[in-house]
C-alpha positions as CSV (number, residue, x, y, z in Angstrom):
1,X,10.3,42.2,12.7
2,X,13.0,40.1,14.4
3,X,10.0,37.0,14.7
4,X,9.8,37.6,10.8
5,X,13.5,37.5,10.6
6,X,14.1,34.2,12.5
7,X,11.0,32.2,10.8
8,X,13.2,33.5,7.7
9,X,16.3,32.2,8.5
10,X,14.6,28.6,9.4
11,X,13.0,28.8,5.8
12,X,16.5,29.6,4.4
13,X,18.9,26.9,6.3
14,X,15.7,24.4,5.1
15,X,16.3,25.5,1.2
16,X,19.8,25.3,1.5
17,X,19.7,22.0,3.4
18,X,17.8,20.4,0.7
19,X,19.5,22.1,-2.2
20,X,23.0,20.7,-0.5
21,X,21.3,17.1,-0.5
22,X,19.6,17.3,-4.1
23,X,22.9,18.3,-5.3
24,X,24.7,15.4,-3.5
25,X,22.2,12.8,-4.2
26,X,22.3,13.8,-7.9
27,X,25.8,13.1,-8.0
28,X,25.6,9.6,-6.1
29,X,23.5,8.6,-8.6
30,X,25.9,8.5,-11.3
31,X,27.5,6.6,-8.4
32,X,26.4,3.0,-8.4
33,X,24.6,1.1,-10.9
34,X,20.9,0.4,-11.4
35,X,19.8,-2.5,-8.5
36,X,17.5,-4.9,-10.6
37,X,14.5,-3.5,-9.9
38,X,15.0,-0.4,-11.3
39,X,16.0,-2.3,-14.5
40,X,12.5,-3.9,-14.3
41,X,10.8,-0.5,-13.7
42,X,12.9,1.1,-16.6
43,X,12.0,-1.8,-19.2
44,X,8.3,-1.2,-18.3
45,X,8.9,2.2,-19.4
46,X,9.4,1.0,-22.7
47,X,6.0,-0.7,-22.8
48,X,3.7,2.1,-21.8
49,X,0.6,0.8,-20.1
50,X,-2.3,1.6,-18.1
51,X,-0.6,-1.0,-15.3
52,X,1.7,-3.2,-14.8
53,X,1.5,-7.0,-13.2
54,X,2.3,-5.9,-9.8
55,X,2.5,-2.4,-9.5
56,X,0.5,0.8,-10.8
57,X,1.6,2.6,-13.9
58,X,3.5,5.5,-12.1
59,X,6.9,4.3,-11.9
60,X,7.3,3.5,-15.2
61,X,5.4,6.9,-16.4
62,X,8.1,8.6,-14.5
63,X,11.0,6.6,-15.5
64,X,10.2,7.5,-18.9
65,X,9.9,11.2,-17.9
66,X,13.5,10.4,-16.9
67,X,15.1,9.4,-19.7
68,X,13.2,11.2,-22.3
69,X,15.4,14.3,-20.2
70,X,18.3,12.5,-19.4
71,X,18.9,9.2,-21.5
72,X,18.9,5.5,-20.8
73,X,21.4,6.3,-18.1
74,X,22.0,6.0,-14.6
75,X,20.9,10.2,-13.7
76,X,17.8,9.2,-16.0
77,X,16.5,6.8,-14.7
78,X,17.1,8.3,-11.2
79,X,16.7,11.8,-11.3
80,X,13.1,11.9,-10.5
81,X,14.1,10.6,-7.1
82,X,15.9,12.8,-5.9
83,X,13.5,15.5,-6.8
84,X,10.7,13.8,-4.9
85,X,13.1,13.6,-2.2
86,X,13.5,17.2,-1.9
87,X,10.0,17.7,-2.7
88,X,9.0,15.3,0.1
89,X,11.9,17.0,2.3
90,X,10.6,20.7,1.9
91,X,6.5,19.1,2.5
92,X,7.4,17.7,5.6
93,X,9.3,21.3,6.4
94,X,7.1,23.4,5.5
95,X,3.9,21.1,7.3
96,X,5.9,20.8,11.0
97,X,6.4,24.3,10.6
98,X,2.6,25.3,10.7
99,X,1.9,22.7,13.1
100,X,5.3,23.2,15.7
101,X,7.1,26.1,14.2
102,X,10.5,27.1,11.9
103,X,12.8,25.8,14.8
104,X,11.0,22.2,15.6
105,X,10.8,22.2,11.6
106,X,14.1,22.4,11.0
107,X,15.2,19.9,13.4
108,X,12.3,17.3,12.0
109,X,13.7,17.9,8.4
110,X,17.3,17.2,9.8
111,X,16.5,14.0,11.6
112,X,14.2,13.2,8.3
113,X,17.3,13.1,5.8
114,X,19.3,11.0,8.3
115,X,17.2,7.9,8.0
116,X,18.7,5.8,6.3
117,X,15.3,4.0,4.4
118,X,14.9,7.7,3.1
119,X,18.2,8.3,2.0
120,X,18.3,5.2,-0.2
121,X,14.9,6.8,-1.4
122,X,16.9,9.9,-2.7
123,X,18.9,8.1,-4.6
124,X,16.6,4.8,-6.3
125,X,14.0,5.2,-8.3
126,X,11.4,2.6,-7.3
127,X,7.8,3.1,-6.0
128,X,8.4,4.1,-2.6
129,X,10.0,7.7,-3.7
130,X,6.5,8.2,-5.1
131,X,4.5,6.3,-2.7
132,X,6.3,9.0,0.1
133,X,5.5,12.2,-2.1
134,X,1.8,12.0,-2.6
135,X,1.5,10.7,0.8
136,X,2.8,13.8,1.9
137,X,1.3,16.1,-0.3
138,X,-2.1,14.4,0.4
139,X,-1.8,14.4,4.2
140,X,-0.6,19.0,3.9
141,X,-3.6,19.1,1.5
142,X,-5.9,17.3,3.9
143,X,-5.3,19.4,6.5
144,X,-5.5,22.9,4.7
145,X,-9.0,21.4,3.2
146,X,-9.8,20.2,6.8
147,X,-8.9,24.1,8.5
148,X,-10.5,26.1,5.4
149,X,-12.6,23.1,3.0
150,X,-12.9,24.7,-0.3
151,X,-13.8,23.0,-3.6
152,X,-9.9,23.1,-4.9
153,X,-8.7,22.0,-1.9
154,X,-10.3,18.8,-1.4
155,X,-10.1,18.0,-5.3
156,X,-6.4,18.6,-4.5
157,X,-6.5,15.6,-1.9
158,X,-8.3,13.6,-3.7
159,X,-5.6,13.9,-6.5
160,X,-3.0,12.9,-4.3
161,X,-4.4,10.1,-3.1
162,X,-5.6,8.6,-6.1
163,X,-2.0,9.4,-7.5
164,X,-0.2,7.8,-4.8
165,X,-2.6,4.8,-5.4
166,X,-1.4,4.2,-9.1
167,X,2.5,4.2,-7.7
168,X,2.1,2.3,-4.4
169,X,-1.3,0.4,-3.9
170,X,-0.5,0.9,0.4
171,X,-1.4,4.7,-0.5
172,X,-5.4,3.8,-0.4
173,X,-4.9,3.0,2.8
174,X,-4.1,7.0,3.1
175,X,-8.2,7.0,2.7
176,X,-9.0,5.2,5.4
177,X,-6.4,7.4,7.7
178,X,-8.9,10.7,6.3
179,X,-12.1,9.0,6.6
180,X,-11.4,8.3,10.1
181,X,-10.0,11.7,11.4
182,X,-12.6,13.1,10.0
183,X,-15.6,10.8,11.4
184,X,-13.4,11.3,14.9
185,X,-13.7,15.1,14.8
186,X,-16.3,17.6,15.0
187,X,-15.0,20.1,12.2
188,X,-14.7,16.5,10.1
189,X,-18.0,15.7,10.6
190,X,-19.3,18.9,9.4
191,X,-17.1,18.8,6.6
192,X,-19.0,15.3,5.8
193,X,-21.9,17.0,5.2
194,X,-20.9,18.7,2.4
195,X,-20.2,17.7,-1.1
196,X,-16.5,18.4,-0.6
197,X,-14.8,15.8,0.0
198,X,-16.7,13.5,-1.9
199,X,-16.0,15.0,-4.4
200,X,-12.5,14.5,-3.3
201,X,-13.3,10.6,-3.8
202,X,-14.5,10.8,-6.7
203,X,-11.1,12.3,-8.1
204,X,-9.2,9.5,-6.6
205,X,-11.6,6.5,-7.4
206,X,-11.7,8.1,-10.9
207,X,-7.6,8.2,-11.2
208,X,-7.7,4.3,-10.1
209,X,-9.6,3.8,-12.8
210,X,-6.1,2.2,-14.6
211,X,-5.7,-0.2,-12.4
212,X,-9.2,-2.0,-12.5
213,X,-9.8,-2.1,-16.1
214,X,-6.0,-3.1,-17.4
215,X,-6.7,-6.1,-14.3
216,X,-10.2,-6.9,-16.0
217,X,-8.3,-7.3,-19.3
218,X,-5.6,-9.5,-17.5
219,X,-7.5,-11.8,-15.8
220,X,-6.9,-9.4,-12.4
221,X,-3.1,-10.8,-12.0
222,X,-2.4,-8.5,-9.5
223,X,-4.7,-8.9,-7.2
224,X,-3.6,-12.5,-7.2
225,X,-0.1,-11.0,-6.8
226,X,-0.7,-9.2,-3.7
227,X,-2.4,-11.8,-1.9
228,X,0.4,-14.3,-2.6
229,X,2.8,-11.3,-1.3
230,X,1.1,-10.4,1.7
231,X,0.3,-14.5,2.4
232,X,-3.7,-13.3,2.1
233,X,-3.6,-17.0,0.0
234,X,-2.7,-19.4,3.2
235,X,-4.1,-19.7,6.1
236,X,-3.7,-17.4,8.7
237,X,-1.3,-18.3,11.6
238,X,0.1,-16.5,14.6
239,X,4.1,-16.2,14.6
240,X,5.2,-14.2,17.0
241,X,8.8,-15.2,15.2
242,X,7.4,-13.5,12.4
243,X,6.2,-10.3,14.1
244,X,9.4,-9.7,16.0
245,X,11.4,-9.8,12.5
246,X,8.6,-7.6,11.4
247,X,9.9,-5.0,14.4
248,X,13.0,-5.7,14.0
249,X,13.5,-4.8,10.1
250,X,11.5,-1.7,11.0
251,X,14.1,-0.5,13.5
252,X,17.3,-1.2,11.3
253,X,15.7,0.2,8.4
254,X,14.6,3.6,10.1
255,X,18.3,3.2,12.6
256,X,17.1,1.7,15.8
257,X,17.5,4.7,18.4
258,X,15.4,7.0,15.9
259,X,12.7,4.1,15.6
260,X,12.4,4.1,19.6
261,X,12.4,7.5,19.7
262,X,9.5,7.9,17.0
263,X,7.7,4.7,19.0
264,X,8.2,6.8,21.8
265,X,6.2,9.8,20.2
266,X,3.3,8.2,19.0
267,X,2.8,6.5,22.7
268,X,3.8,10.3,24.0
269,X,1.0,11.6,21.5
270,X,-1.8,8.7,22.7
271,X,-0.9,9.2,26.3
272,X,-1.1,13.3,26.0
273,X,-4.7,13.3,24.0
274,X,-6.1,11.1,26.8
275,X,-4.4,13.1,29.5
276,X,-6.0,16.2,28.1
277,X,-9.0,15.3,27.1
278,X,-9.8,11.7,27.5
279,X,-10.6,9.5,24.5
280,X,-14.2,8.8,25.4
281,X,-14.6,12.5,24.8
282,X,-12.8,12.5,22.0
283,X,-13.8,9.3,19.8
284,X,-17.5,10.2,21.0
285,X,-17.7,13.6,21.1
286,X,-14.8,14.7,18.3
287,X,-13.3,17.4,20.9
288,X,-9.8,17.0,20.7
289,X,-7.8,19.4,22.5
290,X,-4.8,19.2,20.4
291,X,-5.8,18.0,16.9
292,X,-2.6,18.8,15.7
293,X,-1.4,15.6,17.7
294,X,-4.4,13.9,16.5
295,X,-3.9,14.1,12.8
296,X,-0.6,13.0,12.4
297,X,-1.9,10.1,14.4
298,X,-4.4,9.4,12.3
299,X,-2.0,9.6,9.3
300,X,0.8,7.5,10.6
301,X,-0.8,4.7,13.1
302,X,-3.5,2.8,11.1
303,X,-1.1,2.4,8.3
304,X,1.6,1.1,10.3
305,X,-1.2,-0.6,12.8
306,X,-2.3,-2.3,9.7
307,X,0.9,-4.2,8.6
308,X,1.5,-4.7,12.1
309,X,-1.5,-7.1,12.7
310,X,-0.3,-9.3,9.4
311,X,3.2,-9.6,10.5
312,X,1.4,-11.8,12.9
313,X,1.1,-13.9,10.2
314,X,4.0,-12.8,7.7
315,X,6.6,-10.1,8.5
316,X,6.6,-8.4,5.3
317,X,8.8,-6.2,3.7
318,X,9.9,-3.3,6.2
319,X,9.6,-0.5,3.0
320,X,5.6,-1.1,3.4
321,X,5.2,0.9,6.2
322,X,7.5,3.5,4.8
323,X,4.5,6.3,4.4
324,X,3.1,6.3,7.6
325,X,6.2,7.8,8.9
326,X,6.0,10.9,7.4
327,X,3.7,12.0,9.8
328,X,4.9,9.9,12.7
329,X,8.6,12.2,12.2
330,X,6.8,15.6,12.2
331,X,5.0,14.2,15.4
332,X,7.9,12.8,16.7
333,X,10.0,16.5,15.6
334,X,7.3,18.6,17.4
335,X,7.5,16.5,20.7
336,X,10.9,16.1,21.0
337,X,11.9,19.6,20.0
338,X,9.6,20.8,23.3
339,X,10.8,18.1,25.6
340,X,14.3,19.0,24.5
341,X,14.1,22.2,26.0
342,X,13.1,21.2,29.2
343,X,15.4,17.9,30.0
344,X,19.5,17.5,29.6
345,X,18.5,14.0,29.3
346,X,16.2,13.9,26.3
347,X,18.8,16.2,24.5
348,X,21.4,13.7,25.2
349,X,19.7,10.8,23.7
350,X,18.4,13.2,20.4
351,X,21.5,14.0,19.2
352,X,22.9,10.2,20.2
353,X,19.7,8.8,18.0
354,X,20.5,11.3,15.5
355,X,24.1,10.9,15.2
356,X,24.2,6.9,15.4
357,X,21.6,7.7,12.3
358,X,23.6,9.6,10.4
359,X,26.6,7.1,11.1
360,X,24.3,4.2,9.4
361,X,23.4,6.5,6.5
362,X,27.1,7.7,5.9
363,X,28.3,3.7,6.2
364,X,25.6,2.6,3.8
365,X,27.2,4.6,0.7
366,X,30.1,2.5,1.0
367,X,30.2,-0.7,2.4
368,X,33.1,-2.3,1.6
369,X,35.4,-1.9,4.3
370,X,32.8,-4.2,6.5
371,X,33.3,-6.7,4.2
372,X,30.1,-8.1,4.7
373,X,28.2,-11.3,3.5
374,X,26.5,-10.7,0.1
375,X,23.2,-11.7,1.8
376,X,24.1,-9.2,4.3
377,X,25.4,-6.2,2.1
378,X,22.6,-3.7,1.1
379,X,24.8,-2.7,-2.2
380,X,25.6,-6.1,-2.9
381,X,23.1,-5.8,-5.5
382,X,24.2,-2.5,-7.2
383,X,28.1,-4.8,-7.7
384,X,29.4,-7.0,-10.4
385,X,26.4,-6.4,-12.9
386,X,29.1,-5.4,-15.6
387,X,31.2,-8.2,-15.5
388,X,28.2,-10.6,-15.4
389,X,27.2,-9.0,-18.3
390,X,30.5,-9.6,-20.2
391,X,30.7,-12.8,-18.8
392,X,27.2,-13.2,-21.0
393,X,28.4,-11.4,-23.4
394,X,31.1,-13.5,-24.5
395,X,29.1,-16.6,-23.5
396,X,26.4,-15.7,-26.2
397,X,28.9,-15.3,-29.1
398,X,31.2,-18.5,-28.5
399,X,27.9,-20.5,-28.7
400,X,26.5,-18.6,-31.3
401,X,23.1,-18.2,-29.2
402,X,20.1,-16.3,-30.1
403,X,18.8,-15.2,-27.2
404,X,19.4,-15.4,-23.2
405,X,16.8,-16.6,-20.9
406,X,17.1,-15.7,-17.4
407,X,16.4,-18.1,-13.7
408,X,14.0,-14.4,-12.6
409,X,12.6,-11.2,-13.5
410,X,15.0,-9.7,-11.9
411,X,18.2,-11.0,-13.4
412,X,16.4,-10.5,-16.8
413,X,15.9,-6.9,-16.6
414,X,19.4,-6.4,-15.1
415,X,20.6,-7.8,-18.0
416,X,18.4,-5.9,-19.9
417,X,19.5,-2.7,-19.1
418,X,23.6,-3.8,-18.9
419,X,23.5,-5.3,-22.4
420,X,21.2,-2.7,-23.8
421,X,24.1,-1.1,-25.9
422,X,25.6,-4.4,-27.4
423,X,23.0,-5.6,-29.5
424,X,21.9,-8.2,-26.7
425,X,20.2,-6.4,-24.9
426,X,17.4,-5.5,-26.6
427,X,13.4,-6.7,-24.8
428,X,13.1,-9.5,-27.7
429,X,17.0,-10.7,-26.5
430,X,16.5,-11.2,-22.9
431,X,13.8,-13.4,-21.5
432,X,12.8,-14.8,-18.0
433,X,12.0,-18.2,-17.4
434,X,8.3,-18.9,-19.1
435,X,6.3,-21.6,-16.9
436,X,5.0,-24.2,-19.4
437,X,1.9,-23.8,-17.7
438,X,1.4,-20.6,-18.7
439,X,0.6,-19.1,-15.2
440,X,1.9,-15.6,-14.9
441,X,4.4,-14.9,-12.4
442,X,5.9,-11.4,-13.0
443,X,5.4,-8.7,-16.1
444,X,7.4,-10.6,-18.8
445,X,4.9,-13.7,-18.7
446,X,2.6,-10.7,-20.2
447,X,5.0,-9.4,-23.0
448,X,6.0,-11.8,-25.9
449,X,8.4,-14.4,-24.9
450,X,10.7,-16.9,-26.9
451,X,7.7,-19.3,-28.6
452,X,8.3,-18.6,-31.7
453,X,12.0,-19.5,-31.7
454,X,11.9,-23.1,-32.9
455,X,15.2,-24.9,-33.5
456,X,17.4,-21.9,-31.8
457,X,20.1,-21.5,-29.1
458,X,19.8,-19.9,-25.5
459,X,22.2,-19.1,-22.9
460,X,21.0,-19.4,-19.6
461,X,22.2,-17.3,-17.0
462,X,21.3,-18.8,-12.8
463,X,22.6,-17.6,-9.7
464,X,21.8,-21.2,-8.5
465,X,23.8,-24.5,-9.2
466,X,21.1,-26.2,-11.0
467,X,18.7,-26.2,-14.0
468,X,15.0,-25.2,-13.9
469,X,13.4,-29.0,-15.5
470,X,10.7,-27.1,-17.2
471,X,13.5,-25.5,-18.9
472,X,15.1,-28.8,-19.7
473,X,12.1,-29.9,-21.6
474,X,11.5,-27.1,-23.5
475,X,15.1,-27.5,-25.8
476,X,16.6,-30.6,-27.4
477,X,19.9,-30.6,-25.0
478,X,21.7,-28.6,-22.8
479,X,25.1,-28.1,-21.1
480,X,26.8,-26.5,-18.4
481,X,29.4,-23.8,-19.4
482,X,30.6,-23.0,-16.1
483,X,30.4,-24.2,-13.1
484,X,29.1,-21.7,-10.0
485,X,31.4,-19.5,-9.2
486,X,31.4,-16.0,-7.6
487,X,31.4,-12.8,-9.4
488,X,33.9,-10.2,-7.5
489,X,34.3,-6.6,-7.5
490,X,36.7,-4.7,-5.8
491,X,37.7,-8.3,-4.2
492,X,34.5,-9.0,-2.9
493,X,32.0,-11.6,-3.8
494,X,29.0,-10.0,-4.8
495,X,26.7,-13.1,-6.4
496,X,27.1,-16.6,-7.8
497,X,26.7,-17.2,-11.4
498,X,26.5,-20.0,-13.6
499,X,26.3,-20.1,-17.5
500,X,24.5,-23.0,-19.3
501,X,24.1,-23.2,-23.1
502,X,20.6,-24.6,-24.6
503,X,20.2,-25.8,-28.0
504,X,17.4,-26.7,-30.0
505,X,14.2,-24.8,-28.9
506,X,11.0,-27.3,-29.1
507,X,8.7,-25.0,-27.2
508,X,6.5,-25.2,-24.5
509,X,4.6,-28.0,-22.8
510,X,6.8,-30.9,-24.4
C-alpha cells in the first residue's frame, strides 16, 4: 500500500508540475510577439497544402488548428505549443518512470523543463515543438510494441513516425534509430520476422506520401533546399572550426553543465553495456544485459552521431539535434538519480547543473537588463516589430504605394502578420524579393507575386543599407526614404531598418 502510495504522489507532483508550467507558458505567450518564423508558418496556414517549400505540412495544419480556436492572435498561433510541451513533458514522465521509476522520473521531468532549448519550445510554435512530440510518442510506442508487439501497437509507431516526418524531415532518421535496435537485439530480431512492424512502415511511408508527390509537382524544391542547408551541394571539407561551434551551440543551447552531464551519460551508458556484457556479445549475439540502457541509446546517439559527422563540414543549426535528447535526458535522469544516491559529489554538481539551468532559462524571458548586442540577444527578434510596422505604415500612405516588397521571407511574413489588421497586410500586400530568374528560394516564390502590377508603387523595406539591383531593374526609379537607422524598444536597439520608395513597376527580367 505505501509503494502504491508513493508511485502516487510522484504521478501527482508530475501533473501538477506540468499543469503549473502549461499555465505559465500559456500566459508568456501573450507575452512577446510572433518571431518571424512563426509569421511565415502562420501565413502558410492560410494556403493549405500538402507541403510547403522547406518544411512538411504539419506546422501550418496545426497553426491553423490554432487560430480556427483562438484567432489570428498571439495564444493562437501558440497554444499548440504549449500543449505539445506538456504532452512531450508527461511522455518523457511517464517513459523514465517504467524504465527507472516515479522518483528518477520526477527528477528527469524537472531537469527536462529547465533546458532552456525546451522552454523556448513551450512557448513558439515552430517545427521543433512537433518534431519533439512524435519523437517521443514514437520512441514509448516502440518500446511497448518491442516488450508486447501487437498489431495496434506497431501501427501506432509507425504513425508517429511518419507524423513526425511531415513536421520535421530529421524525424525519419527516428527509423533508422528502430531499425537498428532491433536488428541489435534478439527479441528485435524475432519481431522482424513478423509482419508487424512492417506494417508499421507501411503507415509511415504511406503518411509521407505529402511530401513526395507536392515535390514531384514542384520540381522537388525541397530537396534542393535541404541540400543547400545542410552544405550536401559543396564539396565536403573537414573544419574542425566548424565542428567545435557545432559543440559549442549544442552546450549553450541545452546550458553547458546539463550538456556535460548528459555527454557524460551516454559515455556512462556505452561504458556500463560493455562492462556488463561486452559489445561483441551484444552487436553479435543481441544479449544485452540492460536493454533499458540500450534503447535510449539507440534513440538518442545516431541522431545526434549523425549531425555530428556533418558539422565536420558545416556546423548546423544546434535545434537539429533537438530530438535525440529526449531519450538521452531519461538516460541521463535514470543514471544520475542512482549515482546520486551513492556520491556527495555527483549530488553537488546535479543540483549546480540544474540550477545554473534554470538560471539561463529564467534570464532568457527577459533580457534586457544584459543589454546585449542584437546579434547576441535571443529576443531581439520578438522587439520593435510594431513600430517597424508603423514606420511602414505611414511610409506606404505618404507615397501613395500599392504594395510592400520585402529584402527576405522573413521580414515579409513579419510584416504580414503586424499589418494584417490595417488593410496592408493582407498575402496580395506584402511580397518578398522575386529573383528575375525565377529560381525559388523560399515559399512566396511559389505563391503569386507582384507581376501583374505594371506601372505601380512599392515600398521597400531592408534591414541592410543598400538596394537589391535585380530590384532596381525591375521599376522605372527609386529613392531612399530613410536612411539606416535603428529601431529601439524599451531603449534598446533591436534591428536596422531602411525605407526606400519604388515607382513604376516594369516587371521582371528587364
Amino acid at each position: 500500500m505505501f509503494e502504491s502510495e508513493r508511485r502516487d504522489r510522484y504521478v501527482s507532483a508530475a501533473v501538477l508540475v506540468l499543469a503549473a508550467l502549461g499555465a505559465f507558458r500559456l500566459f508568456l505567450t501573450t507575452r512577446y510577439g510572433l518571431i518571424p518564423d512563426e509569421c511565415y508558418y502562420w501565413l502558410w496556414s492560410k494556403f493549405p497544402d500538402w507541403c510547403y517549400f522547406s518544411k512538411g505540412p504539419l506546422v501550418a495544419w496545426t497553426i491553423s488548428l490554432g487560430t480556427a480556436v483562438c484567432g489570428d492572435t498571439e495564444i493562437g498561433v501558440r497554444w499548440p505549443a504549449v500543449v505539445l510541451h506538456v504532452a512531450t513533458g508527461w511522455l518523457m514522465f511517464s517513459f523514465a518512470r517504467r524504465l527507472f521509476g516515479g522518483r528518477a522520473a520526477l527528477s528527469t521531468l524537472m531537469v527536462a523543463m529547465t533546458v532552456p532549448l525546451f522552454a523556448i519550445g513551450g512557448i513558439v510554435m515552430t517545427i521543433d515543438p512537433l518534431s519533439v512530440f512524435f519523437w517521443a510518442a514514437a520512441a514509448v510506442a516502440c518500446w511497448g510494441a518491442w516488450r508486447q508487439p501487437t498489431w495496434s501497437g506497431w501501427l501506432l509507431v509507425g504513425a508517429m513516425v511518419g507524423l513526425g516526418f511531415l513536421a520535421k524531415f530529421t524525424n525519419a532518421l527516428q527509423g533508422v534509430c528502430i531499425g537498428l535496435f532491433l536488428l541489435l537485439t534478439r527479441e528485435g530480431r524475432v519481431v522482424l520476422r513478423t509482419p508487424k512492424p512492417w506494417a508499421g512502415v507501411a503507415v509511415a511511408l504511406a503518411l509521407t506520401a505529402p511530401f513526395w508527390i507536392w515535390n514531384a509537382r514542384h520540381g522537388w524544391v525541397t530537396m534542393g533546399h535541404l541540400a543547400d542547408r545542410g552544405a550536401l551541394d559543396e564539396p565536403f571539407r573537414l573544419s574542425l572550426s566548424e565542428f567545435w561551434q557545432f559543440v559549442t551551440l549544442q552546450a549553450v543551447v541545452f546550458s553547458p553543465l546539463l550538456w556535460l552531464g548528459v555527454v557524460a551519460a551516454v559515455a556512462w551508458g556505452i561504458w556500463r553495456l560493455g562492462r556488463e556484457g561486452g559489445w561483441r556479445r551484444g552487436l553479435v549475439d543481441g544479449g544485452w544485459r540492460d536493454e533499458r540502457i540500450f534503447y535510449l541509446l539507440c534513440q538518442s546517439v545516431p541522431l545526434v552521431g549523425f549531425f555530428a559527422v556533418f558539422a565536420l563540414n558545416d556546423a548546423g543549426q544546434p535545434n537539429w539535434t533537438v530530438p535525440g535528447y529526449v531519450t538521452a535526458l531519461i538516460l541521463a535522469g535514470g543514471l544520475w538519480h542512482a549515482a546520486c544516491r551513492r556520491r556527495r559529489g555527483y549530488r553537488a554538481y546535479a543540483w549546480a547543473a540544474i540550477g545554473f539551468s534554470l538560471l539561463m532559462t529564467a534570464a532568457l524571458h527577459d533580457t534586457r537588463p544584459f543589454r546585449l548586442r542584437p546579434e547576441d540577444d535571443p529576443l531581439a527578434r520578438v522587439r520593435g516589430w510594431s513600430e517597424v510596422a508603423n514606420r511602414v505604415d505611414r511610409a506606404v500612405r505618404e507615397n501613395g504605394a500599392d504594395f510592400i516588397v520585402a529584402e527576405n521571407y522573413g521580414l515579409a511574413a513579419a510584416l504580414t502578420w503586424q499589418l494584417r489588421d490595417r488593410g496592408l497586410g493582407r498575402t496580395n500586400h506584402v511580397f518578398a524579393v522575386r529573383d528575375p530568374r525565377g529560381r525559388i528560394h523560399n515559399q512566396f516564390d511559389l505563391w503569386p507575386t507582384y507581376e501583374n502590377r505594371l506601372g505601380q508603387t512599392a515600398i521597400f523595406v531592408s534591414t541592410r543599407k543598400g538596394t537589391p539591383d535585380e530590384l532596381r531593374a525591375q521599376f522605372g526609379s527609386f529613392e531612399y526614404l530613410t536612411d539606416p537607422e535603428w529601431i529601439e524598444e524599451g531603449g534598446l536597439p533591436v534591428m536596422r531598418l531602411r525605407l526606400s520608395v519604388f515607382r513604376d513597376f516594369r516587371g521582371f527580367g528587364r
